[in-house]
Structure formats: C-alpha cells, structure tokens
N, CA, C and O atoms as CSV, one atom per row, in Angstrom:
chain,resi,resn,atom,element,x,y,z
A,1,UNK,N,N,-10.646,27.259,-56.517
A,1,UNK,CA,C,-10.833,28.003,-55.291
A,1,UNK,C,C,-12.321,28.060,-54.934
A,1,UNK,O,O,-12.758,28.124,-53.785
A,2,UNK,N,N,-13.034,28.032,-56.041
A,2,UNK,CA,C,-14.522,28.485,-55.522
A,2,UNK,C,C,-15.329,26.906,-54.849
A,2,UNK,O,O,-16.106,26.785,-53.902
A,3,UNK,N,N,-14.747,25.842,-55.806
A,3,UNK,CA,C,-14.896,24.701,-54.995
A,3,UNK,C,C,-14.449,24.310,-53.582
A,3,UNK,O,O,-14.782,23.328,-52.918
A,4,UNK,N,N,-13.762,25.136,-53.338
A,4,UNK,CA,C,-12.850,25.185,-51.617
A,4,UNK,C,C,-13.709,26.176,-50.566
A,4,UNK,O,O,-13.721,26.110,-49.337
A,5,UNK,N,N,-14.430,27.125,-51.448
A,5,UNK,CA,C,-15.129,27.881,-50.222
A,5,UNK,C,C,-16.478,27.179,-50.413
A,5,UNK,O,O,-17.467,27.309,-49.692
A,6,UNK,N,N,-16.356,26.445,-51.458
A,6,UNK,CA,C,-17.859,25.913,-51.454
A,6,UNK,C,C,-18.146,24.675,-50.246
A,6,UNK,O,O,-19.075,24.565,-49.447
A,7,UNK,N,N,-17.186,23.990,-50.433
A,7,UNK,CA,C,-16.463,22.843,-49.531
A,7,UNK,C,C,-16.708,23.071,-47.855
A,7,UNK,O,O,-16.950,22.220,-46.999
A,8,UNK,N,N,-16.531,24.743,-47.702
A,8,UNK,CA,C,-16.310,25.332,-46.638
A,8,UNK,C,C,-17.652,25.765,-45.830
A,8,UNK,O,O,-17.834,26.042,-44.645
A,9,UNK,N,N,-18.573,25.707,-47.028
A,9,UNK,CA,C,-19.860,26.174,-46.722
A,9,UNK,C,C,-19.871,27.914,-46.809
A,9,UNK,O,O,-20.877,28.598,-46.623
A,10,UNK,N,N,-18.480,28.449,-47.143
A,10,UNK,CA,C,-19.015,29.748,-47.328
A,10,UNK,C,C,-19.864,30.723,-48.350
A,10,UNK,O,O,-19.583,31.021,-49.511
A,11,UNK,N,N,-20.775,31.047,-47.704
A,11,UNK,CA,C,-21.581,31.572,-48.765
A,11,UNK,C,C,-21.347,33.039,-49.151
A,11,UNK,O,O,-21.655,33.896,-48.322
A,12,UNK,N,N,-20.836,33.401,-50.323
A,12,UNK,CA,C,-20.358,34.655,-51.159
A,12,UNK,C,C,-20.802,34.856,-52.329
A,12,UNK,O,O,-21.374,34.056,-53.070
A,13,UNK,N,N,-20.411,36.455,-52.584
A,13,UNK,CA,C,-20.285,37.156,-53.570
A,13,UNK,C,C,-19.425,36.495,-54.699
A,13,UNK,O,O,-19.018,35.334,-54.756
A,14,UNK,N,N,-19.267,37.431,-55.504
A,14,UNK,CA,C,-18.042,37.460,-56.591
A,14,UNK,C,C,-16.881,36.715,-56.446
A,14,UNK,O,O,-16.671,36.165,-55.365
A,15,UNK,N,N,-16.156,36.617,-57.288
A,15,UNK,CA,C,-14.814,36.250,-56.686
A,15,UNK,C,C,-14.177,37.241,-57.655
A,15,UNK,O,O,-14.396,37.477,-58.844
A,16,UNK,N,N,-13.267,37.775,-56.715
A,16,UNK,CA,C,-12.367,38.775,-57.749
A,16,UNK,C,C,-11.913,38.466,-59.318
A,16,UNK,O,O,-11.605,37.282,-59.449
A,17,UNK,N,N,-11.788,39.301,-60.631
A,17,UNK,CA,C,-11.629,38.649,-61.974
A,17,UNK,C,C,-10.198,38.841,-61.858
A,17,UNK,O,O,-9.713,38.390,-62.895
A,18,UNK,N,N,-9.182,39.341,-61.020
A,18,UNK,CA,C,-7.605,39.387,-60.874
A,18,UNK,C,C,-7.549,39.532,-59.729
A,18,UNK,O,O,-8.056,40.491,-59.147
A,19,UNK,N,N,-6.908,38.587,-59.167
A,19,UNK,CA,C,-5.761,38.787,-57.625
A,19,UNK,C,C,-5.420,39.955,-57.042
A,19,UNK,O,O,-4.603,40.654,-57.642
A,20,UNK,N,N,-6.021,40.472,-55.622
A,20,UNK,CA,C,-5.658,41.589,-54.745
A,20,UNK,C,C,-4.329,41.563,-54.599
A,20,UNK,O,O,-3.734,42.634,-54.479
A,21,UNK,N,N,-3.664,40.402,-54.584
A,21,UNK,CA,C,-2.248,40.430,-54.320
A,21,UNK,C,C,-1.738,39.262,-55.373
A,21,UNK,O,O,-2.605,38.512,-55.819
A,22,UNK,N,N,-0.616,39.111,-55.713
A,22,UNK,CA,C,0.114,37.769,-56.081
A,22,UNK,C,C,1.293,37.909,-56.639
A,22,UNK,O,O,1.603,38.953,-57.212
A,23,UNK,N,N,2.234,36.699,-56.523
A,23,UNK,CA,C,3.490,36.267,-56.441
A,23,UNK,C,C,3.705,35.169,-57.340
A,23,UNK,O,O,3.971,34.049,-56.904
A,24,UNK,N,N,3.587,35.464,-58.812
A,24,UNK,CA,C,3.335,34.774,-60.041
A,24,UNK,C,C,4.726,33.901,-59.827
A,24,UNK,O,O,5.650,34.599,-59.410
A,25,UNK,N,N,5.040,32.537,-60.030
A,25,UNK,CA,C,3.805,31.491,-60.419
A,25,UNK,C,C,3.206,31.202,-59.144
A,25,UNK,O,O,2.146,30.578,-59.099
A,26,UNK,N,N,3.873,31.656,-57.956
A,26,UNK,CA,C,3.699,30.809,-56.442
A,26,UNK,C,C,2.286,30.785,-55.867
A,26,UNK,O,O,1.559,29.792,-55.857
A,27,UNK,N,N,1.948,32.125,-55.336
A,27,UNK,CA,C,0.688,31.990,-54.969
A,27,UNK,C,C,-0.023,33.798,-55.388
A,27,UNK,O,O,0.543,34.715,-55.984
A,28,UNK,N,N,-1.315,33.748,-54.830
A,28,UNK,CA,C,-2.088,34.963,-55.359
A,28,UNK,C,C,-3.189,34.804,-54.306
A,28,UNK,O,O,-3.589,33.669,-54.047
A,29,UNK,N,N,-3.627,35.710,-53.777
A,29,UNK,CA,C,-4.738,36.409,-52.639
A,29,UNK,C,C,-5.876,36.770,-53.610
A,29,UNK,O,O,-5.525,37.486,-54.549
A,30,UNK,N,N,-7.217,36.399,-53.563
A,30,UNK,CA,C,-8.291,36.845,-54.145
A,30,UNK,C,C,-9.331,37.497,-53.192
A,30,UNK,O,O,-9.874,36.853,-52.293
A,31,UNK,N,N,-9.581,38.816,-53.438
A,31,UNK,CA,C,-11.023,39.343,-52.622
A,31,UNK,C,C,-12.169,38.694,-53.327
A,31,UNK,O,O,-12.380,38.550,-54.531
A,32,UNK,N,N,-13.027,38.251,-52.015
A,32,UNK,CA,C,-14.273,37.492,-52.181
A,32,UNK,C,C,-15.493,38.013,-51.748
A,32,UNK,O,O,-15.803,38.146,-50.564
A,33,UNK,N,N,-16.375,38.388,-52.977
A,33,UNK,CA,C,-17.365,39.711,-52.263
A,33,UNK,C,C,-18.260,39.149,-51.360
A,33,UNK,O,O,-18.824,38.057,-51.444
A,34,UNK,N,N,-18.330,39.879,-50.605
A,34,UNK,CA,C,-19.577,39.394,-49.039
A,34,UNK,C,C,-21.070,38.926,-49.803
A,34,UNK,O,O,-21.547,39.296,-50.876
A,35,UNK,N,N,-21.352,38.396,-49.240
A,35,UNK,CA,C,-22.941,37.936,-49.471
A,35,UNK,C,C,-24.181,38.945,-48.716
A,35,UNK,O,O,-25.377,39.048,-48.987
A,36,UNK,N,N,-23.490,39.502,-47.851
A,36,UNK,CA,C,-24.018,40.174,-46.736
A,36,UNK,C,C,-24.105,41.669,-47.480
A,36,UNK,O,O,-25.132,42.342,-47.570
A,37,UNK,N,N,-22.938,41.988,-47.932
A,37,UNK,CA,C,-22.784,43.945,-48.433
A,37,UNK,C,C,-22.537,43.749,-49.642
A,37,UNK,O,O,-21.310,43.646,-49.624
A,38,UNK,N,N,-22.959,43.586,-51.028
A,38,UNK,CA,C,-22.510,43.020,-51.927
A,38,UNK,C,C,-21.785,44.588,-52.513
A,38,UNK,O,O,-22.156,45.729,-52.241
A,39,UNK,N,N,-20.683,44.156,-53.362
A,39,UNK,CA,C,-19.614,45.185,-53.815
A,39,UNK,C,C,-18.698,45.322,-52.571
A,39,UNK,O,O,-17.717,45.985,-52.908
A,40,UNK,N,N,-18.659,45.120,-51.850
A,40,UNK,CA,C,-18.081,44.799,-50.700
A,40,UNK,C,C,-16.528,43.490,-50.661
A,40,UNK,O,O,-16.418,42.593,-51.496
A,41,UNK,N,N,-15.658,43.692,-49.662
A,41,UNK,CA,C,-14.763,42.512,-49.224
A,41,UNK,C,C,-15.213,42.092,-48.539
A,41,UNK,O,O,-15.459,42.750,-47.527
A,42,UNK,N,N,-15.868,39.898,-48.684
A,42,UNK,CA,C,-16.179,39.599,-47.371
A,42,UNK,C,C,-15.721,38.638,-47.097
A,42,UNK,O,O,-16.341,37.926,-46.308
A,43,UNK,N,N,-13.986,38.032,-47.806
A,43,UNK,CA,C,-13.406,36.973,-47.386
A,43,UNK,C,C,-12.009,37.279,-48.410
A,43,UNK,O,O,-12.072,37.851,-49.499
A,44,UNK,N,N,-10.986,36.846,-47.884
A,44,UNK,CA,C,-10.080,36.632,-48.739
A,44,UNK,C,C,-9.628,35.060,-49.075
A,44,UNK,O,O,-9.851,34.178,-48.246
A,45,UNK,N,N,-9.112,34.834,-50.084
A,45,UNK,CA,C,-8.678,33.433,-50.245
A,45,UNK,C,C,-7.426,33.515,-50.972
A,45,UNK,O,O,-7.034,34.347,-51.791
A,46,UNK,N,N,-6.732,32.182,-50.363
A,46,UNK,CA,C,-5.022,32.336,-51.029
A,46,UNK,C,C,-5.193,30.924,-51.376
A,46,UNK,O,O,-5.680,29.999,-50.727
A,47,UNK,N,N,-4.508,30.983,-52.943
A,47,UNK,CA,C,-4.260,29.836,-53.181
A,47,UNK,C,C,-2.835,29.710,-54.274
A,47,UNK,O,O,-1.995,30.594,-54.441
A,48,UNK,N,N,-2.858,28.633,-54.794
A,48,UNK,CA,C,-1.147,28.331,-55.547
A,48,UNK,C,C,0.088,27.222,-55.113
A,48,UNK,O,O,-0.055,26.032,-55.396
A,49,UNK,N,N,0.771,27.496,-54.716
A,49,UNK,CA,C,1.623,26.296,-54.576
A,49,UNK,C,C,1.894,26.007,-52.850
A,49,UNK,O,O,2.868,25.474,-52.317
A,50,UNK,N,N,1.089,26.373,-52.446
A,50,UNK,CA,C,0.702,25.989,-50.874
A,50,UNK,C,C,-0.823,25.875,-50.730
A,50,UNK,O,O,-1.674,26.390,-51.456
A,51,UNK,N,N,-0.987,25.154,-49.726
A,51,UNK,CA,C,-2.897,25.492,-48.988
A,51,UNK,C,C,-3.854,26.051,-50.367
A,51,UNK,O,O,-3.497,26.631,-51.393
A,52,UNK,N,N,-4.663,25.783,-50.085
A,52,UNK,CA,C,-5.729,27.061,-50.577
A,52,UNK,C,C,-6.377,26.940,-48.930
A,52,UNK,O,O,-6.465,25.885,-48.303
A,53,UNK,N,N,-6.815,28.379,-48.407
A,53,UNK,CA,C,-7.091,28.659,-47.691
A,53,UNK,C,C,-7.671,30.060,-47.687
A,53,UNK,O,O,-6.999,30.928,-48.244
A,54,UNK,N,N,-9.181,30.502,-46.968
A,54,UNK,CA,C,-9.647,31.510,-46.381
A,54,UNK,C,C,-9.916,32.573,-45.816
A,54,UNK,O,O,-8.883,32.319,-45.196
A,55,UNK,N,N,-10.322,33.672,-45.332
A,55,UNK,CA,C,-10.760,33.797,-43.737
A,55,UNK,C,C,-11.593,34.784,-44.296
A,55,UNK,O,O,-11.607,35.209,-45.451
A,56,UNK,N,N,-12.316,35.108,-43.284
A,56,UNK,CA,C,-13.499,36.783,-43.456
A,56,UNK,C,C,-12.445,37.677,-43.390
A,56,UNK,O,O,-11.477,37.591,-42.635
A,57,UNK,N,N,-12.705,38.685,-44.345
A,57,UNK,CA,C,-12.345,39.630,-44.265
A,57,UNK,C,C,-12.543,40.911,-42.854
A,57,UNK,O,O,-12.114,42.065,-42.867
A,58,UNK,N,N,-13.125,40.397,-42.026
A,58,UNK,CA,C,-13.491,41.338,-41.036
A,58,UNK,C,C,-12.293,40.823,-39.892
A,58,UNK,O,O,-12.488,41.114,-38.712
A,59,UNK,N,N,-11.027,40.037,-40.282
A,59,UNK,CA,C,-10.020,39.811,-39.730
A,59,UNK,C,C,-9.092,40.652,-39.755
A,59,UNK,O,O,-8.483,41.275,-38.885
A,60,UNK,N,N,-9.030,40.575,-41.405
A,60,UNK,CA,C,-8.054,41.729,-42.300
A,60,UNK,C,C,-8.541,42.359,-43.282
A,60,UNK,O,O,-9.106,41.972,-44.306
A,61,UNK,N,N,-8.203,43.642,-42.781
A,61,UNK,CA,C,-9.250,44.553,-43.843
A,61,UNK,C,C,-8.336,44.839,-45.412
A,61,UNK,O,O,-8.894,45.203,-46.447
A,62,UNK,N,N,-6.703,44.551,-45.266
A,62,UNK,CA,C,-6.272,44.764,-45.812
A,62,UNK,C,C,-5.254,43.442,-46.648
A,62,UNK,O,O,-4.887,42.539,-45.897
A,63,UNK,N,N,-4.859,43.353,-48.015
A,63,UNK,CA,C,-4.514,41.927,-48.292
A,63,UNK,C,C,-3.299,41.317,-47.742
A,63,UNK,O,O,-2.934,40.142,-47.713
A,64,UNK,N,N,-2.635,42.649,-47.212
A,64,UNK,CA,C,-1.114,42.539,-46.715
A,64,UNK,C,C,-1.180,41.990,-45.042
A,64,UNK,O,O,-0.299,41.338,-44.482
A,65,UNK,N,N,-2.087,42.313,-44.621
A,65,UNK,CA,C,-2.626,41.941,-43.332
A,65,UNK,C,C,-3.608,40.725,-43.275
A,65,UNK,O,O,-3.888,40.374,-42.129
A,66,UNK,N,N,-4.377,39.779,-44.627
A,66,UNK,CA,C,-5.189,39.255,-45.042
A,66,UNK,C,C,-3.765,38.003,-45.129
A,66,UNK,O,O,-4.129,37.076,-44.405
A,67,UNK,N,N,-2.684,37.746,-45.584
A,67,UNK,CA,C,-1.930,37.277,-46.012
A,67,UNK,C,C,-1.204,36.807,-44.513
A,67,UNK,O,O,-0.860,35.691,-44.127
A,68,UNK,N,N,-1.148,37.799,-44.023
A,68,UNK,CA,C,0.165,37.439,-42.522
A,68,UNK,C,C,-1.008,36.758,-41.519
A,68,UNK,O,O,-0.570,35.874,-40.783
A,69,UNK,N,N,-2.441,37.063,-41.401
A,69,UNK,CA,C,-3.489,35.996,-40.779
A,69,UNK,C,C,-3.124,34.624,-41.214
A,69,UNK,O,O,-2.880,33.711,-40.426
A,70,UNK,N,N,-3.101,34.534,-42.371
A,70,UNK,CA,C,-3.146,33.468,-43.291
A,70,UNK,C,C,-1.785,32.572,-42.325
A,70,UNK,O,O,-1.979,31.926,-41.295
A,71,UNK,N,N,-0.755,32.733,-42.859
A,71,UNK,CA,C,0.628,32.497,-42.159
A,71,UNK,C,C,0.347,32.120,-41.440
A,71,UNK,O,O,0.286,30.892,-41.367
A,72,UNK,N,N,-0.178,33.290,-39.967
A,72,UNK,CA,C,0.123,32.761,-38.457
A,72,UNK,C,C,-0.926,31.692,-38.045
A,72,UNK,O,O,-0.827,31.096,-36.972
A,73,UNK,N,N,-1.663,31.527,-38.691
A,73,UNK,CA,C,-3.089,30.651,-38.635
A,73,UNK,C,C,-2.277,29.509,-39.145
A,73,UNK,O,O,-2.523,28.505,-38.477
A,74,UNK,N,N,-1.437,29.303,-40.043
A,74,UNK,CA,C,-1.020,28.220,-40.886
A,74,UNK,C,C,0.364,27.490,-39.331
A,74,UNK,O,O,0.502,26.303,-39.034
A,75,UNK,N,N,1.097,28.659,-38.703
A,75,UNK,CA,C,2.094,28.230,-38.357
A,75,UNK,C,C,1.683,27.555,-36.813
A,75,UNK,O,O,2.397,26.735,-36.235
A,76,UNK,N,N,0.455,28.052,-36.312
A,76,UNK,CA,C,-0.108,27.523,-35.035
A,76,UNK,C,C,-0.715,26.431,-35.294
A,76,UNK,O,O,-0.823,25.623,-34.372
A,77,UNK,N,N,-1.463,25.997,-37.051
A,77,UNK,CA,C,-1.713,24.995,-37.296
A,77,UNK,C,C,-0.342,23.819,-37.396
A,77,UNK,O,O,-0.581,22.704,-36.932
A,78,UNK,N,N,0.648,23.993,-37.813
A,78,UNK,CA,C,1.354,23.311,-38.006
A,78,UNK,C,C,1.871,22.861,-36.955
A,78,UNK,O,O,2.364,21.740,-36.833
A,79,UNK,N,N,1.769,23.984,-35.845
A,79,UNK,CA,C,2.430,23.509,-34.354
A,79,UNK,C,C,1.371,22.471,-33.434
A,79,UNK,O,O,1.641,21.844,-32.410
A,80,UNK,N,N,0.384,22.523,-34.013
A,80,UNK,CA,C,-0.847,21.710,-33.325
A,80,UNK,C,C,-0.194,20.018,-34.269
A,80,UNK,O,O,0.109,18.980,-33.680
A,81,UNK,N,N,-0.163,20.143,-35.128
A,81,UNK,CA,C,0.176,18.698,-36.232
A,81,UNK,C,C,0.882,18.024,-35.558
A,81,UNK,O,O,0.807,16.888,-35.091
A,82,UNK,N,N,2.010,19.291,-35.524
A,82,UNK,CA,C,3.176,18.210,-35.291
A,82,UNK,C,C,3.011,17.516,-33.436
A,82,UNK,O,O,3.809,16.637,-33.111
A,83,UNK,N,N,2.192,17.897,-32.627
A,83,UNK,CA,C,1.848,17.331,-31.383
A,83,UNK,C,C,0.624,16.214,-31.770
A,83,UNK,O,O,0.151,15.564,-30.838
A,84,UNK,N,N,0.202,16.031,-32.910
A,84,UNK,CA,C,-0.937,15.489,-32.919
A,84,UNK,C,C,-2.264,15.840,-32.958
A,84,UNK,O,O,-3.074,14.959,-33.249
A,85,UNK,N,N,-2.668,17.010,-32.712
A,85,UNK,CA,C,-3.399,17.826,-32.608
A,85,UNK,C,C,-3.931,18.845,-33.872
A,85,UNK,O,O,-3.443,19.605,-34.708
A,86,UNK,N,N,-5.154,18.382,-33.473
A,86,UNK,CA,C,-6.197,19.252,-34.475
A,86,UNK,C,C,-6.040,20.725,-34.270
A,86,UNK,O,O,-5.637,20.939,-33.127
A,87,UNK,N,N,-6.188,21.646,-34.859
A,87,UNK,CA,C,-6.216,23.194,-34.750
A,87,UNK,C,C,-7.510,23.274,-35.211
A,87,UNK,O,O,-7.782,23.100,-36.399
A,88,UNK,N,N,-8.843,23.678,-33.836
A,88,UNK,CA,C,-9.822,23.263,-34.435
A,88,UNK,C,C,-10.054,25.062,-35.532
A,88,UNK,O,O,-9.532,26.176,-35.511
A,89,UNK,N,N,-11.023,24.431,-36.252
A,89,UNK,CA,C,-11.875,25.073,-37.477
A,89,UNK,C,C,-10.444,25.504,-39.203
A,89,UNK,O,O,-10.360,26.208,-40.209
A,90,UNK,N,N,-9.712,24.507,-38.459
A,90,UNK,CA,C,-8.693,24.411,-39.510
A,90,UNK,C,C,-8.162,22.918,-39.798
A,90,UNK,O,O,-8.136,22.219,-38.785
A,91,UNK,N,N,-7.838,22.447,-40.699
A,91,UNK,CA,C,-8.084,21.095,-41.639
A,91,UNK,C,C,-7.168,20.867,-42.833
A,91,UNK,O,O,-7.617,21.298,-43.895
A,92,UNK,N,N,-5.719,20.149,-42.887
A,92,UNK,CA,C,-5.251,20.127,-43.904
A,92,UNK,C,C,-4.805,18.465,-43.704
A,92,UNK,O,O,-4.210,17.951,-42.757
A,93,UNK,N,N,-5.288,17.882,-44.873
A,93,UNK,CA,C,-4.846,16.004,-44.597
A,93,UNK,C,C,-5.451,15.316,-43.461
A,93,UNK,O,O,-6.303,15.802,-42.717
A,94,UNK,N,N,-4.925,14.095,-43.381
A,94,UNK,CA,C,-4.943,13.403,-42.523
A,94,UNK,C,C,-4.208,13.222,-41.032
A,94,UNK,O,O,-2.979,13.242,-41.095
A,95,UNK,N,N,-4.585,13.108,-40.159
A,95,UNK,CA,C,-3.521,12.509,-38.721
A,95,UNK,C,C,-2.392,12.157,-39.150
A,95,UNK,O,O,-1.357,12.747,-38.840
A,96,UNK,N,N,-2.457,10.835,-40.158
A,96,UNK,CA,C,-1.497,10.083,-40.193
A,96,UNK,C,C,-0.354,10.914,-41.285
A,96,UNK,O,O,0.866,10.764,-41.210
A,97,UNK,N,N,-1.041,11.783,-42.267
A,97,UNK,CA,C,-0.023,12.679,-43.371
A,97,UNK,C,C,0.977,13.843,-42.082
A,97,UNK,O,O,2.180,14.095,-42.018
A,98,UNK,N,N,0.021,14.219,-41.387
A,98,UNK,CA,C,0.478,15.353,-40.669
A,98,UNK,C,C,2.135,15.845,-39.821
A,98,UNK,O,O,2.674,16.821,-39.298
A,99,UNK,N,N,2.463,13.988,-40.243
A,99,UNK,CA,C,4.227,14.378,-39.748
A,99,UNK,C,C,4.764,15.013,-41.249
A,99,UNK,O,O,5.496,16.003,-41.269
A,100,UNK,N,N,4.391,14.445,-42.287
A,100,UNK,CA,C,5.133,14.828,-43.091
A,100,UNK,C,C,4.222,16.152,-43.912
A,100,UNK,O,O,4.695,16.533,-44.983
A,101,UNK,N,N,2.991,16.798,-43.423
A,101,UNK,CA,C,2.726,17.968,-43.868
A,101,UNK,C,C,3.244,19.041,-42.686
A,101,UNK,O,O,4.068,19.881,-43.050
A,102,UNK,N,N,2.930,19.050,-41.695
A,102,UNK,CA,C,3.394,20.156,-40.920
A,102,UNK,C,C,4.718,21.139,-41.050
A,102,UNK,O,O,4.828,22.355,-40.896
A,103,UNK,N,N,5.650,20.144,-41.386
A,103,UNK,CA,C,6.465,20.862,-41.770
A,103,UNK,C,C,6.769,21.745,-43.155
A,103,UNK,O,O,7.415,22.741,-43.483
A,104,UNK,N,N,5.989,20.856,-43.694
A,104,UNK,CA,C,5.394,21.648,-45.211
A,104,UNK,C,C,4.659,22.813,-44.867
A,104,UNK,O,O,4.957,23.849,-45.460
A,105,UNK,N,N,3.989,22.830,-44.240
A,105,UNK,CA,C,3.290,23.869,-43.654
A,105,UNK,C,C,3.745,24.931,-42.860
A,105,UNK,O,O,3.401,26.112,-42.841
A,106,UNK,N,N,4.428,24.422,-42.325
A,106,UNK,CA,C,5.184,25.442,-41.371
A,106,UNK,C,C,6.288,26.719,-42.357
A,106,UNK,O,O,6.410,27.910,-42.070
A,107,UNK,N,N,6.910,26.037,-43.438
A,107,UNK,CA,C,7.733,26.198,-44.479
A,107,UNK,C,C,7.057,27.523,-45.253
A,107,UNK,O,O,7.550,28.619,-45.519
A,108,UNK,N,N,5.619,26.924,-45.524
A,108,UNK,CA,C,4.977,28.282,-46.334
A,108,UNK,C,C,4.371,29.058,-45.693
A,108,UNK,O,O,4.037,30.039,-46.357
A,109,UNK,N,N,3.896,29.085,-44.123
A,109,UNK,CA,C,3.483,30.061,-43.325
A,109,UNK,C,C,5.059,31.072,-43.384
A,109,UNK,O,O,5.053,32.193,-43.893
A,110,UNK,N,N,6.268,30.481,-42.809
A,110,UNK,CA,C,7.471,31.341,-42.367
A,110,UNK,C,C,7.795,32.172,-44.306
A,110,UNK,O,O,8.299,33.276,-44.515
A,111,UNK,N,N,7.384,31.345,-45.190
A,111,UNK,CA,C,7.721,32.307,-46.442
A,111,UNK,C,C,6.882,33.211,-47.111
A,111,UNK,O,O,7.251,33.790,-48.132
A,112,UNK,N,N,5.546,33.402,-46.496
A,112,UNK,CA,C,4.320,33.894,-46.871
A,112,UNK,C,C,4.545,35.284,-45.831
A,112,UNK,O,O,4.231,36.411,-46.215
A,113,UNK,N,N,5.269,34.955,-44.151
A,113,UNK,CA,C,5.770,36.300,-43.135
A,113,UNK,C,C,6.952,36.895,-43.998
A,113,UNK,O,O,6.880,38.085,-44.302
A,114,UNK,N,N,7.901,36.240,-44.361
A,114,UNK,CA,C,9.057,37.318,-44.807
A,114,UNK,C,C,8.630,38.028,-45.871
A,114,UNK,O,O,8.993,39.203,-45.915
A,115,UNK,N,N,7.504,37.337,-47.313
A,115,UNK,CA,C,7.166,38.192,-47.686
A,115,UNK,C,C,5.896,39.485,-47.208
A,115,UNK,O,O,5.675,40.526,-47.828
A,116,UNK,N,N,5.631,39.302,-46.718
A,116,UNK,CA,C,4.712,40.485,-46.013
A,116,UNK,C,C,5.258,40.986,-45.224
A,116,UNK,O,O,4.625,41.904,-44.704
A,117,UNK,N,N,6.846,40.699,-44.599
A,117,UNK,CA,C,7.961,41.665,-43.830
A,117,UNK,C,C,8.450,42.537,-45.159
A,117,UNK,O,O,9.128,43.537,-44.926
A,118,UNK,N,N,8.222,42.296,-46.181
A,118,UNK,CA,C,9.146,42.849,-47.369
A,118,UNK,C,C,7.652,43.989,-47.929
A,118,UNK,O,O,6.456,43.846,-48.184
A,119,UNK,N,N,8.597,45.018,-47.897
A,119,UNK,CA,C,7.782,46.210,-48.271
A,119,UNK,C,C,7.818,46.217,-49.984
A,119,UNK,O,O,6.727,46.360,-50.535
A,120,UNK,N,N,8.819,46.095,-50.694
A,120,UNK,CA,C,8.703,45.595,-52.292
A,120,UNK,C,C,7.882,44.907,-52.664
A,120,UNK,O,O,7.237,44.997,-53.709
A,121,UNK,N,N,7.790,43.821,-51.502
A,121,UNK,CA,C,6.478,42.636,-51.989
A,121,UNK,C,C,4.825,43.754,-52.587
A,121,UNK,O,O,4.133,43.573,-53.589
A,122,UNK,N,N,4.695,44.753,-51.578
A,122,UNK,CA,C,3.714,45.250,-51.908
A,122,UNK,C,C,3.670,46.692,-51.719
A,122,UNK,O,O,3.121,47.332,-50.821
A,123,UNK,N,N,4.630,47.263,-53.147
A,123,UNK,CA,C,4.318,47.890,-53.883
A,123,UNK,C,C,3.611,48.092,-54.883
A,123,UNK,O,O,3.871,47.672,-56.010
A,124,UNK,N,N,2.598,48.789,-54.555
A,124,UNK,CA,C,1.980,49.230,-56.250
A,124,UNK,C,C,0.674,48.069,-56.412
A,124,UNK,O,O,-0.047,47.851,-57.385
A,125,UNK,N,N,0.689,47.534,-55.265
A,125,UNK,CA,C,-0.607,46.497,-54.966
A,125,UNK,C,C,-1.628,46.954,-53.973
A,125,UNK,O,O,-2.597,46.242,-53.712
C-alpha cells in the first residue's frame, strides 16, 4: 500500500499499525496520517482483494463514509471504462484490459455499498 500512495505522489504521515476498518481475508481500510496535521487523518486507503485505492480524508471524515467514496468513485469509474473513457484522476489497467476490468470493478464497488448499507458490518469499529 505504501508503494501505491507513493506511486500516487502522496505525501504522508504514518500509516495506521491495524486497519480502521476490515473484512478479513477480503479487504481492510487504513487511516493515513496527514503530512500537514501530524497525529491527524489525512487519507484513507483500501486495499485486499479488489483495487488498492485512496482519497483525502477531508472527503470522509469517517471510514464508513471513507469506504462508500471509495465504491461510488469505483462505480462511475467503471461506467466511464466500459464507454471507453478515462475517469480522469482515476487509473486502473489499460484501455484495452478495461472491457474485461470494468466489470470487475463495478462488482466490488456494488459489494463494498451493500456492505456499508449493513449496519453489522460496522459494529464495534
């Protein structure tokens, strides 16, 4: 993961030593301390058996709300793919992969919403 925000050019803090959120083995949400307020949230990152992917935390202050960004960002990306189309400041594969990722994509945005529709999901997190 830290090679992915590095990749990204984002420049941070810490990276959390356990997951703000996660869904063992599938995926897990990490708070990423700001560079700016240090001890601070200044990005979240999801990674595991979909994407690894981003965003500032000044989107979602919270991981349950940090998570459903994630999604709808993923599912407008996927709707851009499958027309051909870039979703700019977002990037997964190639043009030519993008028939057969989008729908991959689309798959773990819609299962990443039902769990953040599910109030069990985040209990006690």
């Amino acid at each position: 993961m830290a090679d992915h925000l590095a990749r990204g050019e984002v420049v941070h803090g810490r990276i959390g030593e356990w997951p703000a959120w996660f869904l063992l083995p599938y995926v897990s949400l990490w708070a990423v301390e700001s560079s700016e307020h240090p001890g601070s949230v200044g990005w979240w990152a999801i990674c595991g058996d979909l994407p690894t992917d981003y965003l500032p935390a000044e989107i979602a202050a919270h991981p349950r709300a940090a998570v459903r960004a994630i999604a709808e960002r993923w599912q407008l990306a996927a709707g851009h793919m499958e027309r051909g189309l870039a979703l700019p400041g977002f990037s997964v594969g190639s043009p030519e992969e993008w028939p057969t990722l989008a729908p991959l994509l689309a798959s773990r945005a819609g299962l990443l919403l039902q769990i953040v529709a599910d109030d069990d999901a985040w209990q006690d997190r």
